[in-house]
C-alpha positions as CSV (number, residue, x, y, z in Angstrom):
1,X,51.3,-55.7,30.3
2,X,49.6,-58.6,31.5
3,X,47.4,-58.8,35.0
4,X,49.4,-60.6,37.8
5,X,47.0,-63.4,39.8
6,X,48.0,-65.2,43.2
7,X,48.5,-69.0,42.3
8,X,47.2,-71.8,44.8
9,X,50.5,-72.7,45.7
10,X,51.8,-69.3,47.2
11,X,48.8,-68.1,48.8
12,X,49.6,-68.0,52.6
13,X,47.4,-67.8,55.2
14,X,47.5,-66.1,58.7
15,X,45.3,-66.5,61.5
16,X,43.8,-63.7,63.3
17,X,41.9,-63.9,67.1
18,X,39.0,-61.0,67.0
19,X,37.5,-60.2,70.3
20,X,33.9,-59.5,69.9
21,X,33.1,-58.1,73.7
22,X,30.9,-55.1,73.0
23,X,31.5,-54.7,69.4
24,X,28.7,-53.6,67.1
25,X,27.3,-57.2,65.2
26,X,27.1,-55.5,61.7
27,X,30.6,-53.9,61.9
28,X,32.3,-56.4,63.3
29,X,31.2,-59.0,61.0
30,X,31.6,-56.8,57.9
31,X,35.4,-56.4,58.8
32,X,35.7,-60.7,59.3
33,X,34.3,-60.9,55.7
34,X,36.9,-58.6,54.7
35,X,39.2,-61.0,56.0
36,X,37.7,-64.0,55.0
37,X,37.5,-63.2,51.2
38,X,41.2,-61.3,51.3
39,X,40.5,-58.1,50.3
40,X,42.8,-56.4,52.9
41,X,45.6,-58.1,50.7
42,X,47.3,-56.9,47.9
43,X,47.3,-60.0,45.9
44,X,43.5,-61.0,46.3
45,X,42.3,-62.2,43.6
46,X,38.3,-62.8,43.2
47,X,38.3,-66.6,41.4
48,X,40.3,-67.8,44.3
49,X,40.1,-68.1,47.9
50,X,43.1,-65.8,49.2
51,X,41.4,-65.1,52.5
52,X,42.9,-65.8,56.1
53,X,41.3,-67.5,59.0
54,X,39.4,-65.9,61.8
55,X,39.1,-66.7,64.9
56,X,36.1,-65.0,66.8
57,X,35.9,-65.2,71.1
58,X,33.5,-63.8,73.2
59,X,30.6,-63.8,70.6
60,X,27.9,-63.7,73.3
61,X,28.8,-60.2,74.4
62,X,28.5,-59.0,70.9
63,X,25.9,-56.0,70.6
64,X,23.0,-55.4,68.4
65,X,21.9,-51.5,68.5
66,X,18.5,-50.1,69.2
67,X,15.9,-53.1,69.9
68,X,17.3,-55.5,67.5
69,X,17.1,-58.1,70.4
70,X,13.2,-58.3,70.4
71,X,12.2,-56.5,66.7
72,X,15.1,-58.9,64.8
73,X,14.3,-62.7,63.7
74,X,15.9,-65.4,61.9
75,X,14.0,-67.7,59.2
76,X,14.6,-71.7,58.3
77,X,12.4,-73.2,56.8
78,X,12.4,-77.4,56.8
79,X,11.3,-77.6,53.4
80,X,7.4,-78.8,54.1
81,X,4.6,-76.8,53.4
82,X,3.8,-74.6,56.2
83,X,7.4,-75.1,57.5
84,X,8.7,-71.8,58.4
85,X,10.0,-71.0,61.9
86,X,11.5,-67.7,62.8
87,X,13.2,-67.1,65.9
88,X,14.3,-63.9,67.7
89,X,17.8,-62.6,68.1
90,X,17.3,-62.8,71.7
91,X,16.4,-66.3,72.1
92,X,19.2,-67.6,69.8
93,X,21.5,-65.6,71.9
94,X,20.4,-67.2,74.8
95,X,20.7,-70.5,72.9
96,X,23.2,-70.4,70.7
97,X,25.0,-67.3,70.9
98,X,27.6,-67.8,68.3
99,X,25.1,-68.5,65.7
100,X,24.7,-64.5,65.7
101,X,27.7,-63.7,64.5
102,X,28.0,-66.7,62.2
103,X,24.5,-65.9,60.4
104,X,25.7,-62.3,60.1
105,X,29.3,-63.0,58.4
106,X,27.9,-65.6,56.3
107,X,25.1,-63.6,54.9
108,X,28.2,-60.9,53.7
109,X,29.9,-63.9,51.9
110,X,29.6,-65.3,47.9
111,X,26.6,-67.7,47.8
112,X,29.1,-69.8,45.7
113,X,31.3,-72.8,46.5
114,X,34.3,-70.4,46.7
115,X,31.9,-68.3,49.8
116,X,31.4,-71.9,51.4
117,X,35.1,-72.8,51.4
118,X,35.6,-69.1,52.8
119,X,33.2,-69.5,55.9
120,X,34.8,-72.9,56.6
121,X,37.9,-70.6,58.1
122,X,35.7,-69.0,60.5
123,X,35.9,-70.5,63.5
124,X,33.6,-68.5,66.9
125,X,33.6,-69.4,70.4
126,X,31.6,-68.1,73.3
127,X,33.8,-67.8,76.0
128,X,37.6,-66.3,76.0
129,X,39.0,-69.3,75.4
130,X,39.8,-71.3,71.8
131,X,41.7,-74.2,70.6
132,X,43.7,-72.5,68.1
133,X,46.4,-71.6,70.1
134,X,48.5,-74.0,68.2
135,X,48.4,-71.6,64.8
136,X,49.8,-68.1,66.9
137,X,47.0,-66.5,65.8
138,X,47.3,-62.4,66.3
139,X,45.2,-60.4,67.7
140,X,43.2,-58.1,65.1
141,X,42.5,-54.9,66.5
142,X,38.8,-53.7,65.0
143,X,38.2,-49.5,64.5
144,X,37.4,-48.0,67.9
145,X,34.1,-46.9,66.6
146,X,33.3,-50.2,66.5
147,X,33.1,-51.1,70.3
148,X,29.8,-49.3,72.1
149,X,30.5,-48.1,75.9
């Protein structure tokens, strides 16, 4: 009996809106990387790119636990000697807030062509509001552990 694999042809994507108002940063990006690679499907396979796309609003509310805001950083480097910059979580929150959860569900991804084509269907947003209304996306409902009161 020979394995079954989703072909190119019949994969078929959904889109899903996740809110990420008071949601924990880790948790909620682990779940979007479940979704991006399609392992909540039954016909993922791991050469291909089954994954649906995910739509993520609110992402300056998201929440990092304990003092993540002033103990976390991010690293680039530009490639010259000496060139390393580091930031902290708090400043690209008040800069770029959707970088946070972008870095964080990207960093859960294949460092592969196949990862890069998956993180090309995440699309996040600061506000409530996204141009994707066009695609119906539904509403993916996270674990309630996930939010923080």
């Amino acid at each position: 009996m020979s394995t079954t694999f989703a072909k190119k042809q019949e994969i078929e994507r959904t889109w899903y809106v996740v809110d990420a108002e008071g949601a924990v940063l880790g948790r909620l990006a682990s779940r979007i990387a479940t979704i991006l690679t399609g392992k909540h499907k039954p016909s993922y396979t791991p050469f291909l790119d089954t994954g649906d796309h995910v739509v993520v609003i609110n992402a300056e509310k998201v929440v990092l636990t304990g003092k993540k805001d002033k103990d976390k950083f991010y690293y680039r480097h530009s490639g010259y000697p000496g060139g390393l910059r580091q930031t902290r979580a708090e400043r690209v929150r008040e800069d770029h807030p959707e970088r946070l959860v972008e870095q964080a569900v990207k960093g859960m991804l294949p460092k592969t062509k196949l990862g890069r084509a998956m993180y090309r269907k995440l699309k996040v947003y600061t506000g409530p509001d996204h141009p994707h209304q066009a695609q119906k996306p539904q509403s993916l409902e996270t674990k309630e552990t996930t939010k923080v009161s």
